[in-house]
N, C-alpha and C positions, 0 to 999 in steps of 0.2 A: 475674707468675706465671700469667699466661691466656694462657699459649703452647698453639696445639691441637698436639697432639702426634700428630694421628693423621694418616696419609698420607694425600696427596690419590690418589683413583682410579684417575687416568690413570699414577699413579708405584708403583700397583700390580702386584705381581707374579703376571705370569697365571696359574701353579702356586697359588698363595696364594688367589689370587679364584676359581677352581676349586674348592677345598680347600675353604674356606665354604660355596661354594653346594649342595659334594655335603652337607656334615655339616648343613646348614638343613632338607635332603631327609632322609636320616638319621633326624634329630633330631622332624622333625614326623611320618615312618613310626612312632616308636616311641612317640611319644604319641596317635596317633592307634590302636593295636591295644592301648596298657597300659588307652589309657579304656574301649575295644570289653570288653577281656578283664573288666577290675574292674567297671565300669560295668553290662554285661549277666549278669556272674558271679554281684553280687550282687541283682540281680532275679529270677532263673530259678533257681539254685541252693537257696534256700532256700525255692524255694514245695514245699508240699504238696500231693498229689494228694488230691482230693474222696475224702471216706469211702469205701472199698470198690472204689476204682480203681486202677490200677497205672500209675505210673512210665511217661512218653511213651518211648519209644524210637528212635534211631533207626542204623539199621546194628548194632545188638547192643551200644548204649551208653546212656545215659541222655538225653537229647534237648541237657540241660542242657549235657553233657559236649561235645556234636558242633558247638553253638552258640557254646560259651566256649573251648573249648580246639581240638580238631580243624579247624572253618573258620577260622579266623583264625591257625594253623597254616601250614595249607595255599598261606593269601594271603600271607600273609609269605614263604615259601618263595616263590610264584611273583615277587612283589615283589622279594624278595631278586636272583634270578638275572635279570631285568628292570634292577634299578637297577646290578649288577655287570657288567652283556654291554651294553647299551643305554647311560645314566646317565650316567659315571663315566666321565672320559676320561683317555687314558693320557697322561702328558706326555715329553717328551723333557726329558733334564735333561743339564746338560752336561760328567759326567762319564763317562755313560753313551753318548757318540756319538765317544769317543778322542781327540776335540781338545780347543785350549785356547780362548781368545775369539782369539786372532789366526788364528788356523786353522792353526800347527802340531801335530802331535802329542803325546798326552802322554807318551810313554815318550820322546821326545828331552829333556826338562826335564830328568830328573836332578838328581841333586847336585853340585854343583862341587868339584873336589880340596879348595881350603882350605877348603869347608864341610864335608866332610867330617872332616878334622881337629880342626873345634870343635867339631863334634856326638860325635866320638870322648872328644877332651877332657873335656869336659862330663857324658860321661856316665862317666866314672873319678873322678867330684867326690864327697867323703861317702866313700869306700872307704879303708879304711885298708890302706897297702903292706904 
């Protein structure tokens, strides 16, 4: 029962090893701005300005606000369109280039006359005449 069940590397499918390494990128962008956002949200949000002084501001918002939410925004946005244009590569997949693995066509495949007939068949099963 210590069979490794997991594929060697090299018998990996390069769509799939792709697919990983974008959602590792992903996955480590969204942990890295949830901790930015919580992390510095709740140090800066909750402090009080000294007796008698007003609220930092910056651009016509609270300083807190441009620090925790607005620039880290902004970088994700820039992030975003960086890892979707740059990042992320498009794959050729192969239903999408009209051949099959042999290099015919796929609209010459078709169905065959007596496959037809059973898929006919088959689907007239369970109906009462």
């Amino acid at each position: 029962m210590s069979e490794d069940w997991r594929v060697p590397v090299e018998d990996e499918d390069p769509l799939l090893r792709s697919a990983r390494r974008e959602l590792k990128v992903a996955v480590m962008f969204w942990v890295v701005f949830a901790a930015w956002a919580l992390g510095l949200g709740k140090l800066l949000a909750y402090q009080k300005p000294p007796e008698g002084e007003m609220i930092d501001m910056i651009m016509g918002m609270p300083s807190w606000v441009f620090w925790v939410v607005m620039l880290p925004w902004f970088m994700a946005t820039v992030f975003t369109l960086w890892f979707a244009l740059r990042f992320m590569k498009d794959h050729d997949l192969l239903g999408d280039s009209g051949m099959n693995e042999d290099g015919t066509p796929i609209a010459e495949q078709g169905v065959k006359k007596n496959e037809v007939g059973e898929i006919e068949g088959n689907a007239g099963e369970g109906r009462e005449a």
